[in-house]
LUMTIKOL-414389 format. One line per field, with one value per residue (C-alpha): residue in one letter; residue number from 1; x, y, z. Coordinates in pm, whole numbers, plus 50000, padded with zeros to 5 digits. Layout:
REM LUMTIKOL-414389
rest = [A  ...]
nr = [NUM  ...]
c1 = [X  ...]
c2 = [Y  ...]
c3 = [Z  ...]
REM end
This chain:
REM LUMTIKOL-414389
rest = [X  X  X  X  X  X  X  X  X  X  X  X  X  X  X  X  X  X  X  X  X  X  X  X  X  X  X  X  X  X  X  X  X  X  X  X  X  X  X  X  X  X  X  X  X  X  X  X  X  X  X  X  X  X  X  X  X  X  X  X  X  X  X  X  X  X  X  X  X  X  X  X  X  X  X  X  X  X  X  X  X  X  X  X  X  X  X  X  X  X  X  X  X  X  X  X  X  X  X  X  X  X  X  X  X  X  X  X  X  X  X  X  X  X  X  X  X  X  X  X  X  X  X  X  X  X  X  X  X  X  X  X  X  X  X  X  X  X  X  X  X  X  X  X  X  X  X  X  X  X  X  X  X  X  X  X  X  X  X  X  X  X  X  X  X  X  X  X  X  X  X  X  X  X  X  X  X  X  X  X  X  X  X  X  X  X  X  X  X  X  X  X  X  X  X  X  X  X  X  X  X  X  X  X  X  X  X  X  X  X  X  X  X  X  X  X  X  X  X  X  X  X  X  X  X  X  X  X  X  X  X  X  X  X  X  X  X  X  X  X  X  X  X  X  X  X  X  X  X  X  X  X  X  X  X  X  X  X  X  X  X  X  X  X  X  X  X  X  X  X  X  X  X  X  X  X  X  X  X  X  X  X  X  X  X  X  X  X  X  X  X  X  X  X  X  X]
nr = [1  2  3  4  5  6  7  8  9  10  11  12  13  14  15  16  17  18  19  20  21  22  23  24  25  26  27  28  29  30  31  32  33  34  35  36  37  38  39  40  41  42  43  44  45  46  47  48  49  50  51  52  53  54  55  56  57  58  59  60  61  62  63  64  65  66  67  68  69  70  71  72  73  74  75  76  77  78  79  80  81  82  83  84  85  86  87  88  89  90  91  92  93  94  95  96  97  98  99  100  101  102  103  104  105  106  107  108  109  110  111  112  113  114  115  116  117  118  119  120  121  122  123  124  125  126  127  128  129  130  131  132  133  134  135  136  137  138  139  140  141  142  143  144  145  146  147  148  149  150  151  152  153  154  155  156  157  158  159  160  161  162  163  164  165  166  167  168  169  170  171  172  173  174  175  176  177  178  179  180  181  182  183  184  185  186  187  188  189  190  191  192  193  194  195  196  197  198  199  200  201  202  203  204  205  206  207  208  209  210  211  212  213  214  215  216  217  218  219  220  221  222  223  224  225  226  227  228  229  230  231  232  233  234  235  236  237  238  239  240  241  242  243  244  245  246  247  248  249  250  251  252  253  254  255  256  257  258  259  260  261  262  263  264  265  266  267  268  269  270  271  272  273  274  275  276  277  278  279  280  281  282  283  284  285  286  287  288  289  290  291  292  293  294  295  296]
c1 = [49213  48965  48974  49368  49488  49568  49930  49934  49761  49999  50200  49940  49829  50173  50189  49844  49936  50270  50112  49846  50069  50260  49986  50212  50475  50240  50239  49913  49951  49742  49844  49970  50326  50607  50368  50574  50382  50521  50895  50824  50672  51000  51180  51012  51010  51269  51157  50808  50563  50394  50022  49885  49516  49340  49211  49350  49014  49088  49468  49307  49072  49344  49467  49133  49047  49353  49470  49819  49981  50013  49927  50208  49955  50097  49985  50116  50348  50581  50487  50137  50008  49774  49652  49268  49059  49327  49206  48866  48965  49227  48992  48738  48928  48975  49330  49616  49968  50258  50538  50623  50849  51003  51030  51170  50972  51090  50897  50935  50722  50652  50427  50426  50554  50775  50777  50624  50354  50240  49877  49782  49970  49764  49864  49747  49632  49880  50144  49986  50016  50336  50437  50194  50412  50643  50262  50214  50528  50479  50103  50032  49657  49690  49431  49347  49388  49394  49742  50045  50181  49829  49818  50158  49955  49676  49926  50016  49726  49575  49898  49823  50116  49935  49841  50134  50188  50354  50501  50800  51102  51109  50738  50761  50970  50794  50481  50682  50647  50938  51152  51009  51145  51304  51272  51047  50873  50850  51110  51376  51293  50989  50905  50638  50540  50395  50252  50207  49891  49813  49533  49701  49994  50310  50456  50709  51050  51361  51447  51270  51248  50854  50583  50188  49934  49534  49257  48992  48718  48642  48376  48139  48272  48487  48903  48779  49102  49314  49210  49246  49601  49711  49832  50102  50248  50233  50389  50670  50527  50619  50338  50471  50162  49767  49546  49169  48902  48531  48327  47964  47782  47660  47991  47931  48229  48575  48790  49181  49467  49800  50107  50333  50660  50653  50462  50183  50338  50574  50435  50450  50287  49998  49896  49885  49620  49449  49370  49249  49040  48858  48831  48726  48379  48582  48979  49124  49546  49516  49887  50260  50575  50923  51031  51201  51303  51369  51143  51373]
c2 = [49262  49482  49746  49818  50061  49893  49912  49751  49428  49213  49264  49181  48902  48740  48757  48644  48331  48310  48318  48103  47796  47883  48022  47945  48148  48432  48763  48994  49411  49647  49851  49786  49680  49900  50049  50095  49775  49609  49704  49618  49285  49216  49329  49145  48802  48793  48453  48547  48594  48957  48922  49287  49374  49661  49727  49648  49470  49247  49176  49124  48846  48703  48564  48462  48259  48081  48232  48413  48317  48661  49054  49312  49590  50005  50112  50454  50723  50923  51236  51140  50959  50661  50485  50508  50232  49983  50006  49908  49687  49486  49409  49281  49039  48792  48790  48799  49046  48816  49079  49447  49602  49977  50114  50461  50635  50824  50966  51098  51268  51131  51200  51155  51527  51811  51901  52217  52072  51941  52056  51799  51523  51154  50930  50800  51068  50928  51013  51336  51448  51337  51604  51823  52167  52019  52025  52384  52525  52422  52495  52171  52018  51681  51442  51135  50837  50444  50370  50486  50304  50224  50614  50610  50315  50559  50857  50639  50532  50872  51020  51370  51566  51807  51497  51314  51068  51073  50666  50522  50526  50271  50275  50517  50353  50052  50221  50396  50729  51011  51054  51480  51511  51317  51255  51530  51394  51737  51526  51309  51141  50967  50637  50366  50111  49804  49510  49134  48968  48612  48352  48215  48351  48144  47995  48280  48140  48275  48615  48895  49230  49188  49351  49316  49485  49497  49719  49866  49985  50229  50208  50597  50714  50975  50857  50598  50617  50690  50389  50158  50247  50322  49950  49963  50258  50079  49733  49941  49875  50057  50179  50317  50378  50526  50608  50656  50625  50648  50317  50377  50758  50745  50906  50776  50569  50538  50261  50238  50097  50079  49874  49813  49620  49298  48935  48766  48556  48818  48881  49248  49265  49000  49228  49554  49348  49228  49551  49664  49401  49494  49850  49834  49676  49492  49450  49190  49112  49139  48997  48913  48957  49034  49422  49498  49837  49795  50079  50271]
c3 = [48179  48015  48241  48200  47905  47550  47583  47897  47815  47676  47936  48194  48016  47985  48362  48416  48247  48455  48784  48662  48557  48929  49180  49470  49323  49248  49443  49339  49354  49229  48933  48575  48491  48626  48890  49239  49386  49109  49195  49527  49464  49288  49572  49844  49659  49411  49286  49270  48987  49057  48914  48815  48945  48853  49231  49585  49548  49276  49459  49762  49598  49427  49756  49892  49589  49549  49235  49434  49768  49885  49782  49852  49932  49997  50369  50415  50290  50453  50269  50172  50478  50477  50172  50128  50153  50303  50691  50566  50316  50539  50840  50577  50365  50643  50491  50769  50794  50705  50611  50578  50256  50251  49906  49814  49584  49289  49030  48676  48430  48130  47764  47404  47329  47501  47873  47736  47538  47906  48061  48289  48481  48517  48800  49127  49406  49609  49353  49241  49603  49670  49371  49395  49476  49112  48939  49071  49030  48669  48596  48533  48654  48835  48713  48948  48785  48972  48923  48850  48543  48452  48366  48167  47915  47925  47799  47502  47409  47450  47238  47311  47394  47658  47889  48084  48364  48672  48665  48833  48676  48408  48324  48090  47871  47916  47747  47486  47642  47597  47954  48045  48365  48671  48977  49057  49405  49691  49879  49888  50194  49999  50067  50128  50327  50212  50392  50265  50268  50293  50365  50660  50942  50922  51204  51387  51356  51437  51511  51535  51591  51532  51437  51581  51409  51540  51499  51754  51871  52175  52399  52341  52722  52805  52830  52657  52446  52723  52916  52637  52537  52933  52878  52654  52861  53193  53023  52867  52468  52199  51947  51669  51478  51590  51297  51352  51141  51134  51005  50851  50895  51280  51405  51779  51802  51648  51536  51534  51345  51525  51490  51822  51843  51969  51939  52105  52365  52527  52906  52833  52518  52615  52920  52693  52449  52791  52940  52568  52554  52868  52777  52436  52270  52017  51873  51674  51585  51190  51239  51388  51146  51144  51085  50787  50942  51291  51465  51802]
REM end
């Protein structure tokens, strides 16, 4: 609680004590009140009780001790890329993929004086980046903050008009903070993908089109990629997503994220994770869940 601005905390502690009364109601996200995870906890689970956390960390724990049934957690942006941390955070929390959530992003500016008063910007270096030609255009210095509406309660507190925040629209307000400028992301075509988090995989009912996701590692030979993704190709599987990254400071072998469509169970799908198996020292299905975007 501590660790989130002044303005900010009696809104976060009126929603503490909501999830708390209703932990199976409540869905954690990382940010302050009004941040985008917020909107898109809303979103995904309209009868939910979004529980703020200061850190993907502290959401992330949430659901592992019981205190919400699920984190809605950002994974990538289209403009932006990948969020940092998640792909070492995810395989770590023993926590499994339940859902996915699309969000279109929108940002505005907003302070305590005049859009000319304005020096710096605060907000999250996702959101700094994903406005970062705006910034320039209008010699104003990003500063990196953790979160997005978490910066706006920083502005307000702060009150000095030559520091703003780059929140979601409605934050601003929320906080106090005079409207400077809208929607001023480097493209329209902004938007984010979230994924839900749980302790335990539901049973797949229904309908898909699905969604697998699993990590891996490859085997310090040469093709070694090649031969563990020749798989999917041959059984006619389509990966929509390949991200590497490098785990710890040797830099002998690299691990993968990648999301394909299909479930466990399908022929094709269960000989592409065979083969990758056998060519790889180690992979592991982080989880199986309907689209909400159908991929193709």
């Amino acid at each position: 609680m501590e660790n989130f601005a002044a303005p900010a905390r009696p809104i976060v502690a009126r929603m503490v004590e909501a999830a708390a009364a209703e932990p199976s109601r409540a869905v954690a996200y990382q940010g302050a009140p009004g941040a985008n995870s917020h909107i898109a906890a809303l979103q995904a689970f309209p009868d939910g009780l979004p529980l703020p956390c200061f850190s993907f960390e502290d959401a992330i724990d949430a659901v592992k001790e019981g205190s919400a049934d699920c984190a809605i957690i950002p994974i990538e942006n289209s403009l932006h890329g990948r969020v940092a941390d998640i792909h070492f955070l995810l395989p770590e929390s023993g926590l499994v993929i339940t859902g996915e959530h699309f969000l279109p992003i929108r940002y505005d500016l907003a302070g305590t004086g005049t859009i000319a008063d304005v020096k710096e910007a605060m907000s999250h270096t996702q959101a700094l980046g994903q406005c970062r030609h705006w910034l320039k255009q209008h010699n104003i210095t990003p500063v990196a903050y953790p979160d997005t509406a978490g910066a706006g309660a920083v502005v307000a507190e702060l009150n000095d008009p030559s520091i703003a925040a780059l929140v979601p629209p409605g934050a601003g307000q929320l906080y106090g903070l005079n409207l400077l400028a809208e929607s001023i992301a480097d493209a329209d075509h902004n938007m984010t993908r979230f994924v839900v988090l749980a302790r335990e995989a539901p049973p797949l009912s229904g309908e898909g089109p699905w969604m697998t996701t699993f990590i891996f590692e490859v085997k310090n030979v040469p093709a070694a990629l090649y031969k563990a993704l020749g798989g999917f190709a041959t059984n006619g599987v389509n990966m929509t997503k390949l991200e590497s990254y490098q785990r710890g400071g040797t830099f002998a072998a690299t691990e993968f994220y990648a999301d394909v469509t299909g479930r466990p169970g399908e022929a094709h799908l269960d000989r592409a994770l065979e083969e990758l198996t056998f060519h790889t020292k180690w992979a592991r299905v982080l989880g199986t869940y309907r689209q909400a975007r159908e991929r193709g």
